[in-house]
DOFI-949408 format. One record per residue (C-alpha): x, y, z. Coordinates in steps of 0.05 Angstrom, whole numbers, plus 5000, padded with zeros to 4 digits. Each point is the difference from the previous one (the first is absolute). Layout:
residues N
XYZ/...
This chain:
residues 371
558020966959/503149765073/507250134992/505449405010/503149705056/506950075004/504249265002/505350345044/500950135073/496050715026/504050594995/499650025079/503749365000/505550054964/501250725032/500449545072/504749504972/504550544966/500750365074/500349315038/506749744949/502150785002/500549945082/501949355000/505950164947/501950555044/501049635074/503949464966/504650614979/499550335076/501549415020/506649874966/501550715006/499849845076/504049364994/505450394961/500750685044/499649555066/506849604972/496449375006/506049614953/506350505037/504549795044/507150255025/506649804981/504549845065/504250585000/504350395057/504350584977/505949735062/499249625056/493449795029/497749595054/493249755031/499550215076/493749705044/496550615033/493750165031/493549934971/497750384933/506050564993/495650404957/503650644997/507350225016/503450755022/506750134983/503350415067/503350584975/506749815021/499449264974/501049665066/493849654991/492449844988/493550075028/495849594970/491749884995/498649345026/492649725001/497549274996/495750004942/496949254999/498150175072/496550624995/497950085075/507250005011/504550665039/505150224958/506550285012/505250444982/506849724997/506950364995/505849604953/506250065006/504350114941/506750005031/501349254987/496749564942/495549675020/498350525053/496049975055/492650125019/497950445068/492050095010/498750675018/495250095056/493050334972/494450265056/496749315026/492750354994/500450154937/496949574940/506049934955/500349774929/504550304960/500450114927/504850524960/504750415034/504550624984/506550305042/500150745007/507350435020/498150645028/505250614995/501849895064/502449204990/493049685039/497749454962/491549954998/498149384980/492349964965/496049284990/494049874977/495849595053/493649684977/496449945073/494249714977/494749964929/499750664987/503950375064/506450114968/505950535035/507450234980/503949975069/504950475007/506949745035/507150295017/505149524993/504750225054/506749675027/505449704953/502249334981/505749915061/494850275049/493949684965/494450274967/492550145028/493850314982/496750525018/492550074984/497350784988/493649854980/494749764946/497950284942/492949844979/495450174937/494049754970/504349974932/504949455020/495049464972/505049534993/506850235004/506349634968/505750484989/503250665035/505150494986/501750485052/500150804981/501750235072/499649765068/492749894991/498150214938/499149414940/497749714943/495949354998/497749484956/492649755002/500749304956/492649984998/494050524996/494249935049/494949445012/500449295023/504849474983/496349694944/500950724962/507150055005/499249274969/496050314945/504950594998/506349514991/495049644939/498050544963/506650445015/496350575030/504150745018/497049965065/506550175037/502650585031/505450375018/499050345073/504250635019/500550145081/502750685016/500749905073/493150375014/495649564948/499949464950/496150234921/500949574934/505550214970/499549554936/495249484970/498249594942/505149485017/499049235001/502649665061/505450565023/505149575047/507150285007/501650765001/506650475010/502950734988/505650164964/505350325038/498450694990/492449945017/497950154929/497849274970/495549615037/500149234972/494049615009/499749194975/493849724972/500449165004/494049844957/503250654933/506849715029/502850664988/502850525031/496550705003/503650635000/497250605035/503250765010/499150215070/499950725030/503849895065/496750595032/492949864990/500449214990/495850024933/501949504943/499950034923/499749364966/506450034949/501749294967/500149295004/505249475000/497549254984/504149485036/499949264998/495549825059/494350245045/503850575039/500249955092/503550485037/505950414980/504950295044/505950554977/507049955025/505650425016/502050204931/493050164974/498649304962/493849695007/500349225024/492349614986/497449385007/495249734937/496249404999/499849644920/494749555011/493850245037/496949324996/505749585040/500350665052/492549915013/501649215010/506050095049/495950455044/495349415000/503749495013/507150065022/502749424959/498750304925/505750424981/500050694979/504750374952/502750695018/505750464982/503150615025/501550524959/505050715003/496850614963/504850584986/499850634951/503850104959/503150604950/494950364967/494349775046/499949274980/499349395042/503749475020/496949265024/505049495023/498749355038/503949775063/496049445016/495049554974/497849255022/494449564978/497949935073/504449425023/503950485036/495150545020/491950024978/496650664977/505050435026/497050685026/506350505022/506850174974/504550555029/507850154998/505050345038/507349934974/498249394964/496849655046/494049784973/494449705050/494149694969/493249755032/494049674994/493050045026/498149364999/506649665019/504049805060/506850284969/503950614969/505350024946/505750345026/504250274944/508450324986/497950294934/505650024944/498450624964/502549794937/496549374998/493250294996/496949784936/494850484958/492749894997/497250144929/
């Protein structure tokens, strides 16, 4: 007897459909995983913990060094929308609000675009200044300066060389350990452009942390998605390290004789995380971005606004931390903000993408807690 045909759909069949609706099921919840962790609804409340004011500067202040004595500024400036551009490096003046802007002269052979940068006092008061310089796709350096002179006399550079390393794949932020020792950020692992696209997509730890002892450059931490800003605590023993895309802070213990770092903790904050700076007191000042969608937007086109704040992190008793906001705008004022740093609250804040920087008398008491 020939055995019946079944009415149904082959067992083959239904086992395709049931992985088909099973994959389907699960990008529609990727997806709005990605909508939600990119902020694609956030925005920023206008904000300013004291008096703030929008001054017109040079092209795409990225970054922004505090000088020791709080006389002034040097900041990173780069034309972004024109990326064949020179960039500069410009000193501010933080005598008088709104102060003033003096380029300082760079070597005229040299191929300069620079990205993060990071202040360094030696014992004996000289001031080494570190940038990041993408030359080229894929020829990145750190160029070592002294900043010499004062502000009566004027300041000027003075270049000691380039540092080179097949691990700056594509540097973003720097913290200086010693007059030409540092830690870097690599936002991106290696591989062309479209995989740092597919990195962004997928959220891939493809970044790293690279440590430069002054005789060589080695990994010193990985498994991060899109690093961006980094700092030291005071005392050389906590090395900070942002990631925009986990917009979060991570925490790692340092041995200051060796260089080697410990991952130790986490702190979530409202926005994808840029460069951090410390200040005089040992705070922690940050820039973080709440929407990731409007950011990419305003560094397409210059007219779509960006929300940004920047935030104070402090400890406090019994090891705890401390989040306050002393700015925040929707992008009217400034878009996609990409620096904060104080000295003796004055607060200077810039952009990447803009023309401007906020320039900031912070009230203390007025800064407002981020939950």
């Amino acid at each position: 007897m020939l055995p019946r045909r079944s009415r149904g759909q082959p067992a083959g069949g239904r086992l395709i459909r049931f992985w088909w609706r099973a994959f389907a099921v699960a990008a529609v919840v990727y997806v709005g995983y990605i909508v939600w962790q990119g902020g694609a609804w956030r925005s920023a409340e206008p904000f300013a913990a004291g008096q703030c004011m929008a001054v017109d500067s040079p092209p795409g202040p990225a970054d922004i060094a505090m000088l020791p004595d709080g006389s002034g500024a040097i900041i990173s400036s780069q034309d972004r929308r024109e990326p064949g551009s020179r960039g500069h490096l410009v000193f501010y003046d933080l005598t008088n609000r709104p102060g003033r802007f003096t380029q300082l002269s760079v070597p005229d052979a040299m191929a300069f675009h620079p990205a993060g940068i990071s202040l360094y006092r030696a014992e004996d008061g000289r001031l080494f200044l570190q940038v990041i310089n993408r030359r080229s796709e894929g020829n990145n350096t750190v160029e070592i300066f002294t900043l010499d002179g004062d502000r009566s006399t004027g300041f000027s550079l003075h270049h000691r060389g380039s540092v080179a390393s097949t691990l700056f794949v594509h540097p973003a932020g720097i913290v200086a350990a010693g007059p030409e020792s540092f830690y870097l950020t690599n936002d991106r692992g290696s591989g062309p452009r479209w995989m740092h696209m597919v990195e962004n997509l997928l959220q891939l730890s493809r970044s790293t942390v690279i440590y430069h002892d002054g005789r060589g450059a080695r990994v010193a931490a990985g498994d991060i998605s899109f690093a961006n800003g980094i700092a030291l605590s005071s005392d050389g023993g906590t090395l900070l390290v942002g990631s925009t895309l986990w917009r979060m802070l991570l925490v790692y213990t340092r041995d200051p004789g060796t260089g080697t770092l410990f991952r130790a903790g986490s702190l979530a904050l409202p926005g994808g995380v840029d460069k951090i700076h410390r200040d005089e007191q040992g705070a922690f000042w940050l820039t973080v971005l709440p929407n990731a969608f409007a950011t990419i937007g305003h560094m397409i086109n210059p007219d779509k606004q960006a929300p940004s704040m920047a935030l104070r992190i402090t400890t406090t008793g019994g090891g705890g931390t401390a989040v306050t906001e002393a700015y925040g705008n929707p992008g009217d004022e400034i878009s996609a903000a990409s620096s904060a740093a104080q000295h003796n609250n004055r607060l200077l804040i810039g952009a990447g993408f803009g023309n401007r920087i906020i320039d900031c008398a912070v009230d203390p008491a007025k800064l407002k807690p981020v939950n």
